[in-house]
C-alpha positions as CSV (number, residue, x, y, z in Angstrom):
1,X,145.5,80.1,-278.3
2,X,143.5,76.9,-278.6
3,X,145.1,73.8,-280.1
4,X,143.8,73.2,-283.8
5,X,142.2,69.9,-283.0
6,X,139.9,71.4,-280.2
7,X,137.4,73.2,-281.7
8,X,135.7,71.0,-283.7
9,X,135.3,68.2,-280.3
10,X,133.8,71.7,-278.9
11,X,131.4,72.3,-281.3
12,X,130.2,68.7,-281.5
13,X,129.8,69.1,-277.7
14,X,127.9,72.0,-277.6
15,X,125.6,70.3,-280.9
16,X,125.0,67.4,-278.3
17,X,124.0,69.4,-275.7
18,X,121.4,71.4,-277.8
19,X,119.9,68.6,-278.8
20,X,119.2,67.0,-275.6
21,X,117.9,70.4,-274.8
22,X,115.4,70.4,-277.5
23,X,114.7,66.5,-276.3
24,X,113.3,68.2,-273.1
25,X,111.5,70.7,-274.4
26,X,109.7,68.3,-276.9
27,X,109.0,66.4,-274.1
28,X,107.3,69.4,-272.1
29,X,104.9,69.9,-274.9
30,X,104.1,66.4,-275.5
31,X,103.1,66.2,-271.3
32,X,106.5,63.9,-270.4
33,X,108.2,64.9,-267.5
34,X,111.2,64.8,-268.5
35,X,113.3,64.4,-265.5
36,X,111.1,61.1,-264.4
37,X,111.4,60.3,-268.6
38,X,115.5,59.7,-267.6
39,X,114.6,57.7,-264.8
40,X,112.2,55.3,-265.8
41,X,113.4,51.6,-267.3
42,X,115.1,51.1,-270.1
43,X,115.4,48.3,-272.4
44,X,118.6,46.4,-271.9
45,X,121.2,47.3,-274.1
46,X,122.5,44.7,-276.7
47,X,125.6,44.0,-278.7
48,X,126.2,43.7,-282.1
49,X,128.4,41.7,-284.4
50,X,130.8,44.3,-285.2
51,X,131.2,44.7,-281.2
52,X,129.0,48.8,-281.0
53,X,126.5,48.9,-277.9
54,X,123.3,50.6,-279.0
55,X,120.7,51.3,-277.6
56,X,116.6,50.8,-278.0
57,X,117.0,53.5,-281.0
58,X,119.5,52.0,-282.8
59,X,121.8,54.7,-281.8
60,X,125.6,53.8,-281.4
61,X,127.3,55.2,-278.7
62,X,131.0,54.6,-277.6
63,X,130.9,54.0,-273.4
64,X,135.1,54.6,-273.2
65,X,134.9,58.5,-274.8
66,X,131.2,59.5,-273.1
67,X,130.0,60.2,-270.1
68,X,126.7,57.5,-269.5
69,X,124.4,60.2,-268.3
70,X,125.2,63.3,-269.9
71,X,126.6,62.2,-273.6
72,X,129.7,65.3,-273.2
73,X,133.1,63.8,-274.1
74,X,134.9,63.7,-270.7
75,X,138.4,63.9,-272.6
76,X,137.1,67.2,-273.7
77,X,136.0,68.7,-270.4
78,X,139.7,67.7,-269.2
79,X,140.8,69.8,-272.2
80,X,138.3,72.7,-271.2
81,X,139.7,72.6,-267.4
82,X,143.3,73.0,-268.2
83,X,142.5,75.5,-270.6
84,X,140.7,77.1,-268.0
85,X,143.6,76.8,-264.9
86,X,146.6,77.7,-267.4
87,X,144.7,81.2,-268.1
88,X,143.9,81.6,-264.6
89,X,147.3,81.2,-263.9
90,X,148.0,83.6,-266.5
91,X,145.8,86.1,-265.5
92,X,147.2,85.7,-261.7
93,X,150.5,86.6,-263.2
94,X,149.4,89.6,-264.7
95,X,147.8,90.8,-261.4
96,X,150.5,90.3,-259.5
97,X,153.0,92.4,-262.1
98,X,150.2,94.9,-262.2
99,X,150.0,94.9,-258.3
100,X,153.7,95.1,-258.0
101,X,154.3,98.1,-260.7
102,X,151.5,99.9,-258.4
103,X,153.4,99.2,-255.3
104,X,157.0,100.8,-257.1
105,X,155.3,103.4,-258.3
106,X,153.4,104.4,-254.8
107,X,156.9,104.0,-253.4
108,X,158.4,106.4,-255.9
109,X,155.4,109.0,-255.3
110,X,156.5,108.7,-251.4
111,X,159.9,109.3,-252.0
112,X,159.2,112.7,-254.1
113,X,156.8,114.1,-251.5
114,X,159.1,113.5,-248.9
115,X,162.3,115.1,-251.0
116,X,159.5,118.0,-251.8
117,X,158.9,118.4,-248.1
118,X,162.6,119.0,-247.0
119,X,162.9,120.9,-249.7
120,X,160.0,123.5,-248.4
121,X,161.2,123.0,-245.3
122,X,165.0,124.0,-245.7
123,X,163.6,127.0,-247.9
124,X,161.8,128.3,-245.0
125,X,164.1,127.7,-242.5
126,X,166.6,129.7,-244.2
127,X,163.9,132.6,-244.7
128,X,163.0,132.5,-241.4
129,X,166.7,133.1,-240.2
130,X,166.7,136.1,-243.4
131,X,163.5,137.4,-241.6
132,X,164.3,139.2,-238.7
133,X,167.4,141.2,-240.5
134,X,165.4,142.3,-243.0
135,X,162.4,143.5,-240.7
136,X,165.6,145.2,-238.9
137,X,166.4,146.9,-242.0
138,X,162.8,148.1,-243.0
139,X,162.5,149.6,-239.7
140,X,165.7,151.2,-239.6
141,X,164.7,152.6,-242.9
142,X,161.7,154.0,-241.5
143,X,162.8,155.9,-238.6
144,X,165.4,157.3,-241.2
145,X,162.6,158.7,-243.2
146,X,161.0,160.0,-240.2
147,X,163.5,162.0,-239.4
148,X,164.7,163.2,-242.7
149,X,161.2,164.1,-243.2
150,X,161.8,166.4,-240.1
151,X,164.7,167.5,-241.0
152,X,163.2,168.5,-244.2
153,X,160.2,170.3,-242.7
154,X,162.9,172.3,-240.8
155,X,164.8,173.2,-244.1
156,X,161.8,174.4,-245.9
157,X,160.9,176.7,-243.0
158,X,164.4,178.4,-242.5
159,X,164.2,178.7,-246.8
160,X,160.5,180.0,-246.2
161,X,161.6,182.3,-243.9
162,X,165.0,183.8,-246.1
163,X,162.6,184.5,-248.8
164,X,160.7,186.3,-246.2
165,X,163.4,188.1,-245.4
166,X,164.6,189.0,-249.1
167,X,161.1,190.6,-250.1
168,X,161.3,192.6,-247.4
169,X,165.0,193.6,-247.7
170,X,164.1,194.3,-252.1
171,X,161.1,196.3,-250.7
172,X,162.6,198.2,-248.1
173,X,165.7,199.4,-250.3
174,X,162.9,200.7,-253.3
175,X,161.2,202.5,-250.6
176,X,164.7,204.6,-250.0
């Protein structure tokens, strides 16, 4: 926030400056170089009863609160400067808390990959150890099957062949 007082020395500044603007442009059109217009002799500058310089237009000017060459009030542009290095300062601050927050937070995201990586590690460690007992099993399992499937194949034939047997025993005791 800008002091109350400030503005207005701003504005009369900046009304200053736009008028010695238009100055040099007027002088442009009328054929005046302006720059060389600066440079070129002046009348002296004379004093008045009341104690005011002015100058050949009549124009009072105070010397102690302008700058000779420019007409910007120099208390001003102190103003404008410290203005200007207090929100520098300000906005440094800010930097370095964002920069800082970024930096915790980059730390944190480490530290939950790395906890995420042992985890997934451990898990397939211990899998890896389950692994080979339960491959054991499967096949066990398998070779079971196997050979119940040929024990099976050998009960179906001696049933196959008692059926056989029992047709031929009904048909041979209706033949007698």
């Amino acid at each position: 926030m800008e002091p109350v007082g400030r503005k207005g020395s701003r504005m009369a500044a900046k009304d200053q400056l736009e008028v010695q603007v238009m100055a040099a442009q007027e002088m442009e059109l009328a054929g005046k170089d302006p720059v060389s217009h600066e440079h070129e002799e002046r009348k002296p500058v004379t004093e008045t009863k009341e104690g005011d310089v002015t100058d050949e237009h009549g124009e009072r000017g105070s010397f102690a609160e302008t700058d000779e060459h420019t007409g910007v009030d120099t208390k001003e542009l102190e103003d404008i400067a410290a203005d200007t290095k207090e929100h520098l300062a300000a906005k440094r601050k800010r930097i370095e808390k964002i920069a800082k927050a970024c930096s915790e937070i980059k730390n944190r995201i480490k530290n939950v990959l790395r906890t995420t990586q042992l985890k997934r590690q451990k898990r397939d460690y211990r899998i890896s150890l389950k692994l080979p007992n339960v491959l054991e099993g499967v096949i066990t399992d398998e070779q079971k099957d196997e050979e119940g499937d040929g024990e099976k194949e050998e009960q179906i034939k001696i049933f196959q062949e008692q059926q056989k047997r029992w047709q031929q025993d009904g048909k041979g005791t209706e033949r007698d």
